[in-house]
C-alpha positions in Angstrom: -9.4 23.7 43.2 -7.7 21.2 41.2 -4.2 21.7 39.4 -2.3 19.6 37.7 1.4 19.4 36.7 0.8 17.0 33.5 1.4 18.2 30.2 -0.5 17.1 27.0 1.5 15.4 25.1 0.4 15.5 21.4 1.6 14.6 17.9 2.7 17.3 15.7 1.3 16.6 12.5 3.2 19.3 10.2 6.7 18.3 11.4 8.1 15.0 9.2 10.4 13.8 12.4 10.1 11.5 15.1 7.0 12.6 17.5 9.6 11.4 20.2 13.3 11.5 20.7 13.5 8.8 23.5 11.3 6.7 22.1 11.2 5.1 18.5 7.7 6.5 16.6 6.4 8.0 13.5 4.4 11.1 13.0 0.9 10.7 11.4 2.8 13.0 8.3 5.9 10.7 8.3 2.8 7.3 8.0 1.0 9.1 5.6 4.3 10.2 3.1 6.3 6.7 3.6 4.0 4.5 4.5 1.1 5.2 2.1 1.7 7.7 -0.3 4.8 6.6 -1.6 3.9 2.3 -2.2 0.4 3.6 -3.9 2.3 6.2 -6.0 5.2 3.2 -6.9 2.3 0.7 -7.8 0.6 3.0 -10.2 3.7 4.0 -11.5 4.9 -0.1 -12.0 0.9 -1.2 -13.3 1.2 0.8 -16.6 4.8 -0.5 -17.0 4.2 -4.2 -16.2 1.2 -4.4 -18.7 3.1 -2.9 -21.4 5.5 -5.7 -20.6 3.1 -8.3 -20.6 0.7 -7.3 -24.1 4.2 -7.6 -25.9 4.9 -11.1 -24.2 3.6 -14.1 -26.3 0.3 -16.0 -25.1 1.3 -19.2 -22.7 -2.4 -20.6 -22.8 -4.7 -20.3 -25.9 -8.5 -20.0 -25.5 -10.3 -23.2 -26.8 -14.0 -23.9 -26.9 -13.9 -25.4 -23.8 -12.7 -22.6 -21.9 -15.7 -21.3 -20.2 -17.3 -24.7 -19.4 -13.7 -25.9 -18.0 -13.7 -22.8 -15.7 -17.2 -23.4 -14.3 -16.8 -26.8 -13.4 -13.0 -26.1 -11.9 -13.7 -28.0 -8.7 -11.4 -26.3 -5.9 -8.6 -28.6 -4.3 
């Protein structure tokens, strides 16, 4: 009855290129390596590092007996 000439045009999700050539887009594999894999797996990678860095650093504010009391009644600006 009815036919149509229009082809479904899908992502591939195994290939790494663009899903396009004329037009300027990522694959869901190429957002998932680049743009979420690889930050999270840098940041856990620069967390261990950074604290390292800072437990060797000298204290810049020492803990009086007012500390608690002073961070209740911090009124916000």
């Amino acid at each position: 009855m009815y036919s149509s000439n229009v082809t479904y045009n899908a992502y591939n999700t195994t290939e790494f290129g663009p899903a396009d050539e004329r037009h300027f887009d990522f694959t869901p594999l190429f957002q998932d390596t680049l743009l979420s894999i690889l930050p999270s797996a840098l940041l856990l990678i620069a967390i261990p590092t950074r604290l390292i860095y800072l437990r060797k650093q000298n204290r810049k504010v020492l803990k009086s007996t007012l500390h608690e009391s002073k961070i209740v009644s911090r009124l916000p600006n």
